[in-house]
Structures are given as structure tokens and as C-alpha cells.
C-alpha atoms as an extended CHARMM CRD file, in Angstrom:
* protein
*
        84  EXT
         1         1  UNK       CA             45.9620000000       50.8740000000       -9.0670000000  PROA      1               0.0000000000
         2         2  UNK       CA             44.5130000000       50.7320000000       -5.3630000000  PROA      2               0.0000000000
         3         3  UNK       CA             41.4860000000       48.9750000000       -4.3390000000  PROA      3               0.0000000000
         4         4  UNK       CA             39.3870000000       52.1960000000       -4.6040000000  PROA      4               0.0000000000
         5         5  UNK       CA             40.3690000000       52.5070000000       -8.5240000000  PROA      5               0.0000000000
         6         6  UNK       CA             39.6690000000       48.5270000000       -8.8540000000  PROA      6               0.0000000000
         7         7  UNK       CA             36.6640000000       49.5150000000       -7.5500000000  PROA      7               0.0000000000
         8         8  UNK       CA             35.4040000000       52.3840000000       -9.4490000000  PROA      8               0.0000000000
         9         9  UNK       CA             36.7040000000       50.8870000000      -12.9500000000  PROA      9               0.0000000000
        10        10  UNK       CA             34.5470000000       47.5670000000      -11.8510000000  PROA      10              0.0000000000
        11        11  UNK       CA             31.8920000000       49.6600000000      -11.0320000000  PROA      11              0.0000000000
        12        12  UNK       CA             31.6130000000       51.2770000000      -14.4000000000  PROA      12              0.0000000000
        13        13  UNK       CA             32.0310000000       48.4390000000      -16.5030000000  PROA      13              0.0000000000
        14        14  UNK       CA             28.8840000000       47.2110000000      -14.8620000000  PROA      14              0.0000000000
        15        15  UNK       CA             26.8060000000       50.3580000000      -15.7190000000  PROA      15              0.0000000000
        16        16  UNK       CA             28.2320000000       50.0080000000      -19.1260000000  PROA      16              0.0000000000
        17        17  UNK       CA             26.5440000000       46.4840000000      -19.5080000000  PROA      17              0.0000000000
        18        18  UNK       CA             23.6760000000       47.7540000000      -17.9290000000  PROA      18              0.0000000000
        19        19  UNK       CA             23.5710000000       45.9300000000      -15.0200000000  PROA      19              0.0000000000
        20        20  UNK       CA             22.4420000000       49.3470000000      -13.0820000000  PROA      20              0.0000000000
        21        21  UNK       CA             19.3800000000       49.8790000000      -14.8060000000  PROA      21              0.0000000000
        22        22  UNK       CA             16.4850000000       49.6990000000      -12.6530000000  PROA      22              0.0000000000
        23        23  UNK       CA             14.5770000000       47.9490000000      -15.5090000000  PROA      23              0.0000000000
        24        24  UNK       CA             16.9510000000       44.9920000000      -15.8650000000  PROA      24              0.0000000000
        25        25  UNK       CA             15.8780000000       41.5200000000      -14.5730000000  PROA      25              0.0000000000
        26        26  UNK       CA             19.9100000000       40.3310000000      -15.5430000000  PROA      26              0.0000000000
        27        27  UNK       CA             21.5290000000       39.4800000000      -12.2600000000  PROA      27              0.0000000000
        28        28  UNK       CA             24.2500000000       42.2400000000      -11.0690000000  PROA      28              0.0000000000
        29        29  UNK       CA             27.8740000000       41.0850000000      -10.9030000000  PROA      29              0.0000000000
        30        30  UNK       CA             29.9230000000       41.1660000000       -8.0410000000  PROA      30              0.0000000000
        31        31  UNK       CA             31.8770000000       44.3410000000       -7.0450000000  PROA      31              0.0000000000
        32        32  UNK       CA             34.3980000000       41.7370000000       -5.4910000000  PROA      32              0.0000000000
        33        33  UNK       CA             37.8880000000       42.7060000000       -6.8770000000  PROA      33              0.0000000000
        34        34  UNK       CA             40.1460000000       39.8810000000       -5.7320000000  PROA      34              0.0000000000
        35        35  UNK       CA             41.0130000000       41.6390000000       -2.2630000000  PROA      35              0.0000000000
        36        36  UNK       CA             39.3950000000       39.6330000000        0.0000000000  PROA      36              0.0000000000
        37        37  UNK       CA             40.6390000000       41.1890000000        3.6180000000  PROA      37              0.0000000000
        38        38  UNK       CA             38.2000000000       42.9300000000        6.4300000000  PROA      38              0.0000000000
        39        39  UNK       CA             38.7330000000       46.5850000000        7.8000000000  PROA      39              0.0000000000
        40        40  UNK       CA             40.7470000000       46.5370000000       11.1300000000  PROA      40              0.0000000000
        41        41  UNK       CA             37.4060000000       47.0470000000       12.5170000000  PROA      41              0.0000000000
        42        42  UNK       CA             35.7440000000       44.5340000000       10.6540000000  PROA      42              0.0000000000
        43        43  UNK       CA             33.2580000000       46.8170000000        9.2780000000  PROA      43              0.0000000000
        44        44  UNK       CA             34.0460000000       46.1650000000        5.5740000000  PROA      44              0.0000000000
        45        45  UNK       CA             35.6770000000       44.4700000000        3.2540000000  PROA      45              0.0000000000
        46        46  UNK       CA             39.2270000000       46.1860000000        1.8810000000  PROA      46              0.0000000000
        47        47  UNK       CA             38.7010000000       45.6140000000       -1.3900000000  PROA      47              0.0000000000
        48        48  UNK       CA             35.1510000000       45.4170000000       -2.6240000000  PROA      48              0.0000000000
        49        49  UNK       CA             33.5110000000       47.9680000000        0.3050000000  PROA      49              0.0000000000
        50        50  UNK       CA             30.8100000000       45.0940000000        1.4270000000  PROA      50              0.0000000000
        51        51  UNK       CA             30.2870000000       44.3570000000        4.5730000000  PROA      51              0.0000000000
        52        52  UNK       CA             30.0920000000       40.8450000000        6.1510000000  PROA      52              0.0000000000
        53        53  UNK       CA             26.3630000000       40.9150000000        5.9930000000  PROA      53              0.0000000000
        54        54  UNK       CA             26.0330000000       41.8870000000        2.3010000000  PROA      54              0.0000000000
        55        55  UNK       CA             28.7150000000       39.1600000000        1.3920000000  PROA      55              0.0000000000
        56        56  UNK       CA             26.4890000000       36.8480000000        3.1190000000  PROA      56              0.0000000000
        57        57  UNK       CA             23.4220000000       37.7110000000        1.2040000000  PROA      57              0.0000000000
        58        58  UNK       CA             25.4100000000       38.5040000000       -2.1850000000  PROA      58              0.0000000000
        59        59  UNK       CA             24.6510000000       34.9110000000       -3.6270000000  PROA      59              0.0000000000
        60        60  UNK       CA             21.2300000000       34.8050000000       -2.8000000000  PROA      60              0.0000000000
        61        61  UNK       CA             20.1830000000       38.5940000000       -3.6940000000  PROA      61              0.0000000000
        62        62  UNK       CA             18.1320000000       39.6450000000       -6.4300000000  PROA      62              0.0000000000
        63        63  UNK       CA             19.0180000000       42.1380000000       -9.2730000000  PROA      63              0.0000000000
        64        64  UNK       CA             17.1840000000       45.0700000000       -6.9140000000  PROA      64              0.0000000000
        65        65  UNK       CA             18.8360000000       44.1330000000       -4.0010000000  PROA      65              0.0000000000
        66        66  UNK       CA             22.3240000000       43.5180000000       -5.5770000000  PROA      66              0.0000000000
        67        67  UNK       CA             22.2750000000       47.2270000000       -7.2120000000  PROA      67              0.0000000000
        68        68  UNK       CA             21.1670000000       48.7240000000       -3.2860000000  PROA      68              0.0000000000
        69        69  UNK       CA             24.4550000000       46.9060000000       -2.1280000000  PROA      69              0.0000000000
        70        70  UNK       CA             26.4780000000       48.5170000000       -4.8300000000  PROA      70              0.0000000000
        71        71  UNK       CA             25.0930000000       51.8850000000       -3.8150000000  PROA      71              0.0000000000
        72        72  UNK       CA             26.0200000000       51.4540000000       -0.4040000000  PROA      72              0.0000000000
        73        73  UNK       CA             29.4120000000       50.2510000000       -0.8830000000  PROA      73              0.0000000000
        74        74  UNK       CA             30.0480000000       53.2200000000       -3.2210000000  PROA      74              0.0000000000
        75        75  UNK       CA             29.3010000000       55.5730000000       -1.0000000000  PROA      75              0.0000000000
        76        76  UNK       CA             31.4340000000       53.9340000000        1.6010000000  PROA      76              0.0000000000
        77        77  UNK       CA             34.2230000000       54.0520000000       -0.3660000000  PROA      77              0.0000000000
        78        78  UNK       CA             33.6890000000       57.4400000000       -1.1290000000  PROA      78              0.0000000000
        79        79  UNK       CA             32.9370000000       56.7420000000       -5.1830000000  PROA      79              0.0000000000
        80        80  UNK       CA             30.0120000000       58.7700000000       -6.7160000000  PROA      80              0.0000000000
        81        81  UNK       CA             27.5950000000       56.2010000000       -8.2660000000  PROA      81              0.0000000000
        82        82  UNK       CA             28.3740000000       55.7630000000      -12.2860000000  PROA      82              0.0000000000
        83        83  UNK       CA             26.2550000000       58.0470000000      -14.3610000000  PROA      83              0.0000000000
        84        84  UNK       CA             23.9740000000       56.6210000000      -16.6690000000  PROA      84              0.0000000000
């Protein structure tokens, strides 16, 4: 499996606990993956899609916030958000 797949399978296991429900106060997990390595042009992370700035914020970030990083990150690694 590549990072992409790690990705998407992560990605819908936390839909399936219903982590992406706008009405859920639970805090969101981590898309991390265990692939901790920037882009070349240090615009990302390899693995998990976030950039340096949403890593930063990751641990302070409320459910709302943490489900706008996943959607970002998803679309930049070219994964269609998991239906609910």
C-alpha cells in the first residue's frame, strides 16, 4: 500500500466512527500515517498531506478545525472526501 491508500483507508475509518460529522464535539484523529517526511518542496507532508502549518496547529485544533484540515489534505492528495 502507498501513502495515498494509507491515507484514504485512515480517512474512512474516521468517517466510520463519526469523527466527520459536523455535529460531533469528539475530537478528530490524526490523518498522520507513520510517514513523517516533507515534499521536496516542503509544501506537505509525504505521508499524511498536512502541511507544516496544519501540523503545527494539529494539537491545539478543535473538532471544526481538525475536519477543515482533513478536507484540505484530501483534496491535495487527490482523495474525494469519504461519503457519509
Amino acid at each position: 500500500m502507498n501513502a495515498i491508500d494509507l491515507l484514504a483507508t485512515r480517512a474512512n475509518e474516521t468517517r466510520a466512527a463519526g469523527h466527520f460529522d459536523p455535529e460531533s464535539a469528539e475530537l478528530v484523529p490524526s490523518p498522520c500515517i507513520s510517514v513523517c517526511r516533507m515534499s521536496p518542496d516542503r509544501s506537505h507532508c509525504e505521508g499524511c498531506f498536512r502541511t507544516l502549518d496544519e501540523i503545527r496547529v494539529w494539537s491545539r485544533a478543535d473538532a471544526s478545525l481538525r475536519r477543515g484540515i482533513w478536507l484540505q489534505l484530501l483534496a491535495r492528495a487527490g482523495i474525494a472526501p469519504p461519503s457519509a
